[in-house]
Backbone as JSON, one array per atom type, in Angstrom:
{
  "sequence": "XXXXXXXXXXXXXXXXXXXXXXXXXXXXXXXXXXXXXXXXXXXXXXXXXXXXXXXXXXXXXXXXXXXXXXXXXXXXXXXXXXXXXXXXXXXXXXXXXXXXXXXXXXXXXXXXXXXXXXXXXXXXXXXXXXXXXXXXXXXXXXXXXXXX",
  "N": [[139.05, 133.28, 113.19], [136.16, 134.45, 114.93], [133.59, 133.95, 116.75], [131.79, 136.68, 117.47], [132.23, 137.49, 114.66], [130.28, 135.87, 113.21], [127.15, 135.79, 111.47], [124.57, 135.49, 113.09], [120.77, 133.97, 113.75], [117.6, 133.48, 114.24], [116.04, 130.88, 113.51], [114.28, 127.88, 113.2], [114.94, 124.61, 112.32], [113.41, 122.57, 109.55], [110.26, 120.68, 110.22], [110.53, 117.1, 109.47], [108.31, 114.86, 107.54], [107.75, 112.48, 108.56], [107.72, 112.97, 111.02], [105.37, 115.54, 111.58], [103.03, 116.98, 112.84], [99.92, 114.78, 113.51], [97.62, 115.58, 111.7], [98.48, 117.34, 109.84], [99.33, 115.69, 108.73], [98.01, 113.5, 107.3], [96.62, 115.37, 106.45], [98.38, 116.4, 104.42], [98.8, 114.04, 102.81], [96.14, 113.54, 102.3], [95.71, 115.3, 100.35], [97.81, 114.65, 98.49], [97.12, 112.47, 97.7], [94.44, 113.17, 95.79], [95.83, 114.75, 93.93], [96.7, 112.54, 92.3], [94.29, 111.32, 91.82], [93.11, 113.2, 90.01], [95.0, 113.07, 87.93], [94.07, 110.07, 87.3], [91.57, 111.13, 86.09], [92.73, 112.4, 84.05], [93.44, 110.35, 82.95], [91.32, 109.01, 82.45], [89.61, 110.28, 80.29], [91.33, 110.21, 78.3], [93.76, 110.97, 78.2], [97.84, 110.77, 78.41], [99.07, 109.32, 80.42], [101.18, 108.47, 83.12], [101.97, 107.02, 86.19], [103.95, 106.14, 88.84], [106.08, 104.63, 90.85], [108.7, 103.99, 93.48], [110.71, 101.38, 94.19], [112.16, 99.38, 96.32], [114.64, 96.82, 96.04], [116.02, 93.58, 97.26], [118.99, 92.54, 95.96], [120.96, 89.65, 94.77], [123.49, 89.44, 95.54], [122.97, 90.63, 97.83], [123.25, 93.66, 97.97], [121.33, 96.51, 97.96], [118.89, 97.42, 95.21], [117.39, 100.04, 93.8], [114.41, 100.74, 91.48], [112.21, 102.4, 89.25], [108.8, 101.9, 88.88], [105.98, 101.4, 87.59], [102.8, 102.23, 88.65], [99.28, 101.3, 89.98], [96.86, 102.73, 90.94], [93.64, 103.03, 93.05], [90.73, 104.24, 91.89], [88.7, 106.92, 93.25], [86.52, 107.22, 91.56], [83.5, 106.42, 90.2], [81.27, 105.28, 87.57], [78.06, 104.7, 88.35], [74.34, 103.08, 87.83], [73.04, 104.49, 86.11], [74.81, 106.24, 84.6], [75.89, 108.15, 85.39], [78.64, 109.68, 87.02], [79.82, 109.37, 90.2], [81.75, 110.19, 93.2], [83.79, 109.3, 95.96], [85.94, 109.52, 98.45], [88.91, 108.51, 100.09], [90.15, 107.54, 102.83], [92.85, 105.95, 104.53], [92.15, 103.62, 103.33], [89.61, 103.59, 103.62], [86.1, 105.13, 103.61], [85.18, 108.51, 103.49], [83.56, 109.95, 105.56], [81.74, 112.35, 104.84], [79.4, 114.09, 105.49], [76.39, 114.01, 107.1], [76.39, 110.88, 107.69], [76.96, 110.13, 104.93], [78.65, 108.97, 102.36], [79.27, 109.5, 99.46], [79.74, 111.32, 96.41], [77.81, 113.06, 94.4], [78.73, 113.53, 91.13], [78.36, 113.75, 88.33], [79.09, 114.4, 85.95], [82.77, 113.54, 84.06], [83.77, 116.03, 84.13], [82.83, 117.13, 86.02], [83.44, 115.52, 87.83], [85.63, 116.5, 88.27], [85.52, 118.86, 88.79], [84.31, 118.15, 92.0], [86.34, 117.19, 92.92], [88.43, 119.05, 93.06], [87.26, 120.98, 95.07], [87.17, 118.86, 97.25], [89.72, 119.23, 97.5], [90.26, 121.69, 98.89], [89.03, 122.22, 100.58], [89.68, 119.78, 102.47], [92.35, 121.4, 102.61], [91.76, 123.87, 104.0], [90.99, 122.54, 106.66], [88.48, 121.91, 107.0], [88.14, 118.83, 106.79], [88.95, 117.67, 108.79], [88.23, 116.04, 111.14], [86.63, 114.24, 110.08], [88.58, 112.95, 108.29], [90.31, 112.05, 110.99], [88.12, 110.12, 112.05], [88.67, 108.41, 109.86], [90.34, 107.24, 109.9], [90.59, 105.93, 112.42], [88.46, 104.15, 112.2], [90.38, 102.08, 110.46], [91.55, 99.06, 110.47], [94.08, 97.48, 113.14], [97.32, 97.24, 112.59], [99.15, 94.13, 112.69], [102.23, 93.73, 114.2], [104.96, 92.26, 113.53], [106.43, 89.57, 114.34], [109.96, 88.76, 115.6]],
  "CA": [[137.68, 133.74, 113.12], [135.51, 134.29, 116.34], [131.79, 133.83, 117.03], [131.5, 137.63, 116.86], [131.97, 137.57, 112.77], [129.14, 135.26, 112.59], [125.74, 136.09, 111.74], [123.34, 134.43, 113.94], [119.45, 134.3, 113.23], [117.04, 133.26, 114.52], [115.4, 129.74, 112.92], [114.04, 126.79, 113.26], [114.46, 123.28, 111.46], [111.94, 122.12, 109.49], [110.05, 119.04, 110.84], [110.18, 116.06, 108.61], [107.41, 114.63, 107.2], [106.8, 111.72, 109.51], [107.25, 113.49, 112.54], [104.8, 116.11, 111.6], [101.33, 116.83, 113.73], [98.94, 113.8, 112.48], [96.67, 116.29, 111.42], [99.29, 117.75, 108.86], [100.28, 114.53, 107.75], [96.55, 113.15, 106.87], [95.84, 116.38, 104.93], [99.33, 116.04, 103.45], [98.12, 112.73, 102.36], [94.97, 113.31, 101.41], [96.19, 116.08, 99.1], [98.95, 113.93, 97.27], [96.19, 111.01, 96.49], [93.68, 114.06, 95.24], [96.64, 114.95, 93.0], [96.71, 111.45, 91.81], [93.0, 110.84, 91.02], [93.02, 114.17, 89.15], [95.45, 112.27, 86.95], [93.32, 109.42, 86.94], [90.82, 111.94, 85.32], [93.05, 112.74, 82.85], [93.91, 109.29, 81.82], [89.84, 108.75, 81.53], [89.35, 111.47, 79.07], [92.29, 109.71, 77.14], [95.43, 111.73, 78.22], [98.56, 109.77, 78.55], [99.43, 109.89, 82.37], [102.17, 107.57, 84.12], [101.54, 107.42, 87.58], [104.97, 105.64, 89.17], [106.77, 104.52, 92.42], [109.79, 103.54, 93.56], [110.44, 100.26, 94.64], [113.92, 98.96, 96.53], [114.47, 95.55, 96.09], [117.64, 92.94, 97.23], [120.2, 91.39, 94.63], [121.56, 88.14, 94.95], [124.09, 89.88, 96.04], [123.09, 91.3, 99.05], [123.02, 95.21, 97.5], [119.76, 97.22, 97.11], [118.62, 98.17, 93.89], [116.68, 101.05, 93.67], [113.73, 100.87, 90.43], [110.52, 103.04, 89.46], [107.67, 100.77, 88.44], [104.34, 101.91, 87.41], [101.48, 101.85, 89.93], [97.84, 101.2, 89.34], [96.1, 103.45, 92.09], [92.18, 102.98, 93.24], [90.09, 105.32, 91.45], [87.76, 107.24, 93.72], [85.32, 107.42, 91.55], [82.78, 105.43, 89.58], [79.52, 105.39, 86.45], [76.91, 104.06, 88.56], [73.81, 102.4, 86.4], [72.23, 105.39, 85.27], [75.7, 106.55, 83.61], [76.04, 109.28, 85.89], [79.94, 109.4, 87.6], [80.01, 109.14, 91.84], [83.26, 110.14, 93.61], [83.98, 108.97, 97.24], [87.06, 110.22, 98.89], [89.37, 107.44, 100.58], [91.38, 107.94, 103.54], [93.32, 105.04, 105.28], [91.67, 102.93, 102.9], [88.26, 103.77, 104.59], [85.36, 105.78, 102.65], [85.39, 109.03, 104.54], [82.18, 110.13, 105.95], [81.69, 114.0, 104.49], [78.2, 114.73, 106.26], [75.45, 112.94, 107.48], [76.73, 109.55, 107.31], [77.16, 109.79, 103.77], [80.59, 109.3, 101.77], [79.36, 109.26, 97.83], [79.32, 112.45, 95.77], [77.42, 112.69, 92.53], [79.43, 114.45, 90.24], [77.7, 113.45, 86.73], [80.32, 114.05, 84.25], [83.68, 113.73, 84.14], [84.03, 117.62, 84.81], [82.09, 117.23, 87.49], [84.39, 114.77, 88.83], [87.44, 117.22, 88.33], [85.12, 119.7, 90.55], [84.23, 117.74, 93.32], [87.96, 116.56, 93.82], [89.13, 120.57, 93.41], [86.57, 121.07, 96.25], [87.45, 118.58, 98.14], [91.05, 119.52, 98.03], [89.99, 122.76, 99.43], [87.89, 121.36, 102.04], [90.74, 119.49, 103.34], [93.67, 122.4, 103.1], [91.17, 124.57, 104.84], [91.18, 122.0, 107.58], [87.09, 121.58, 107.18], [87.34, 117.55, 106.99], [90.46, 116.87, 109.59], [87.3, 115.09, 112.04], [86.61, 113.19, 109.31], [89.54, 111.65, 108.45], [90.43, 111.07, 112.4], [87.69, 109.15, 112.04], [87.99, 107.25, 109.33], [91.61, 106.69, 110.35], [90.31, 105.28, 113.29], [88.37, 102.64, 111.48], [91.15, 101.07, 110.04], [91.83, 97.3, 111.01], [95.25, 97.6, 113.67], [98.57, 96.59, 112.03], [99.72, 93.48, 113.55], [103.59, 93.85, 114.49], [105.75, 91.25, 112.89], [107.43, 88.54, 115.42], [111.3, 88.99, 115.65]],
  "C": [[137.03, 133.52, 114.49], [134.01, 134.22, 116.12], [131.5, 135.66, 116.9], [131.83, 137.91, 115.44], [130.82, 137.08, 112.19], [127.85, 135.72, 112.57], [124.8, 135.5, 112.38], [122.0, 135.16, 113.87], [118.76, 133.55, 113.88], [116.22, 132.26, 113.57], [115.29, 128.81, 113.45], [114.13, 125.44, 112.12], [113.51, 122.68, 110.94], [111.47, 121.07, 109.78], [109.91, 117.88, 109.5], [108.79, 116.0, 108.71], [106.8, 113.28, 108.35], [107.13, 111.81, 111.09], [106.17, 114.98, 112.66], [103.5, 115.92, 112.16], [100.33, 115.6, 112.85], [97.91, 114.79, 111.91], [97.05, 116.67, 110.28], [99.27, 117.17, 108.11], [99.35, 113.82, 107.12], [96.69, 114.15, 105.59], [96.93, 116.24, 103.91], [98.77, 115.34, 102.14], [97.18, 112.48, 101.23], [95.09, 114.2, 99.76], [97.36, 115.42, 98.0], [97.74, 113.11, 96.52], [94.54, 111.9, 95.63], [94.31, 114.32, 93.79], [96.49, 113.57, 92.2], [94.8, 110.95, 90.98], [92.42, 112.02, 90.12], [93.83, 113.93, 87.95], [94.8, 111.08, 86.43], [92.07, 110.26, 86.06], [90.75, 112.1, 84.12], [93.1, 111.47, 82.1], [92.21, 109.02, 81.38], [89.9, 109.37, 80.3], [90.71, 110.91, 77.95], [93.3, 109.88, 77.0], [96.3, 110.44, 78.7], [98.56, 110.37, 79.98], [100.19, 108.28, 82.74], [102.33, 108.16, 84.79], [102.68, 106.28, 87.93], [105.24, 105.61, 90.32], [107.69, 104.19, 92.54], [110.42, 102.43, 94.29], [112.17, 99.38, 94.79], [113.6, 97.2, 96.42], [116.28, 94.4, 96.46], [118.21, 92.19, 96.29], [120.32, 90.43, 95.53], [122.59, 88.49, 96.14], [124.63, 90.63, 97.3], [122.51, 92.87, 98.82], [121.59, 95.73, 97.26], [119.29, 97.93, 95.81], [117.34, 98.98, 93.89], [116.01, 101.21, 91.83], [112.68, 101.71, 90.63], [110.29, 101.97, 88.32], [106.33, 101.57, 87.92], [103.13, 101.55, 88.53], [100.09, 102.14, 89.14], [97.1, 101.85, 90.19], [94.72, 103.07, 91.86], [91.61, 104.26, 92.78], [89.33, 105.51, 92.59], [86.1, 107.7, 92.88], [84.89, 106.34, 90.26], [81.56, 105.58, 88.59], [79.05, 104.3, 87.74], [75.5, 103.66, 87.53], [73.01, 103.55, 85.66], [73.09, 106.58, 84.69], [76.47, 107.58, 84.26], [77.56, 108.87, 87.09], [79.49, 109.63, 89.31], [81.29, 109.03, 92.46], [83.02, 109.78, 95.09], [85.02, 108.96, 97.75], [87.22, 109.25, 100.04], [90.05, 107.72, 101.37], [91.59, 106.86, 103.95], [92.6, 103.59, 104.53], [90.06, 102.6, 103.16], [87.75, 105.15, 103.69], [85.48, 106.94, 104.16], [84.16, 109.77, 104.58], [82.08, 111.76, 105.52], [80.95, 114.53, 105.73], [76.83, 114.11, 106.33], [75.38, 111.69, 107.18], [76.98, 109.19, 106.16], [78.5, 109.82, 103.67], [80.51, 109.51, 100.42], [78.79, 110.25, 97.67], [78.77, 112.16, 94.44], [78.16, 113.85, 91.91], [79.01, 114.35, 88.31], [78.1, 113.01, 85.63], [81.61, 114.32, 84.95], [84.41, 115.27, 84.42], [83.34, 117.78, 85.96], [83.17, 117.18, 88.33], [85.67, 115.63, 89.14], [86.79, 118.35, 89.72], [85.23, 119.57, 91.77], [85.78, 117.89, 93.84], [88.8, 118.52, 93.91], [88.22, 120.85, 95.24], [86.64, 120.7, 97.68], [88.64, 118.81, 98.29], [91.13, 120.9, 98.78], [89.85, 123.29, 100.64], [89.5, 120.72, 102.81], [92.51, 120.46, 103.49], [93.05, 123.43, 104.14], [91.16, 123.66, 106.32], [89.41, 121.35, 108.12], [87.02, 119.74, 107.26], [88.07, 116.74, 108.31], [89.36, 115.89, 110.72], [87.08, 114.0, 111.42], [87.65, 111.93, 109.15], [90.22, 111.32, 109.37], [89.58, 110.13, 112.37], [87.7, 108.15, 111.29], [89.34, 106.79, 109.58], [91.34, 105.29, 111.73], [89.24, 103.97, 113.42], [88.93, 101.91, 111.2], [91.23, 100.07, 110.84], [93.65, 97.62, 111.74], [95.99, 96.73, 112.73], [98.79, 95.83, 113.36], [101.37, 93.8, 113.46], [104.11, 92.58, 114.09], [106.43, 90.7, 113.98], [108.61, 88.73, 114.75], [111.97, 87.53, 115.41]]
}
């Protein structure tokens, strides 16, 4: 067989996920934990929902064992005292500033709350908050580096 039999095309590799533009990898982000508090939604309203992770851990033995666990995720949103629900959208563990220094949406009712978070998933695939969460990225507290 020779190199003229072969089809050759024109492509590129796709980039992994954590070498993708930080910009990508935020909205990525922000869109998985959107997905997740839209399940938190559901479990309000009473639906079953297991929300899970996967968690390596070492044997005695040396070997890694690979388990899923259940995870408890941070709700973004909250009844404040006059009953009425308030969502606030989390990046880097940092409230993320929407628009005029604010970060807390009123959303009322629990359908509200499903709104806002459609909205804001919108907002951030469109690329409308990516300033935002540079900034609130850039709040975070630096990771110290672990001594060797």
């Amino acid at each position: 067989m020779s190199l003229s039999n072969l089809k050759l095309v024109t492509a590129h590799r796709p980039v992994p996920a954590f070498r993708a533009n930080p910009t990508d990898k935020a909205r990525a982000a922000v869109l998985a934990n959107i997905e997740v508090q839209r399940a938190l939604v559901m479990a309000e309203r009473g639906e079953a929902v297991a929300l899970t992770k996967t968690v390596k851990k070492q044997a005695e033995d040396g070997s890694t064992i690979t388990t899923t666990v259940s995870r408890k995720p941070r709700k973004w949103f909250w009844k404040n005292p006059q009953g009425q629900f308030v969502v606030e959208m989390l990046f880097a563990n940092q409230p993320v500033i929407i628009a005029n220094g604010k970060s807390a949406i009123e959303a009322v009712t629990l359908d509200g709350v499903d709104t806002v978070l459609n909205t804001l998933a919108e907002a951030v695939a469109n690329g409308e908050l990516d300033k935002a969460l540079a900034d609130a990225k850039a709040k975070r507290k630096p990771t110290k580096k672990k001594a060797a």
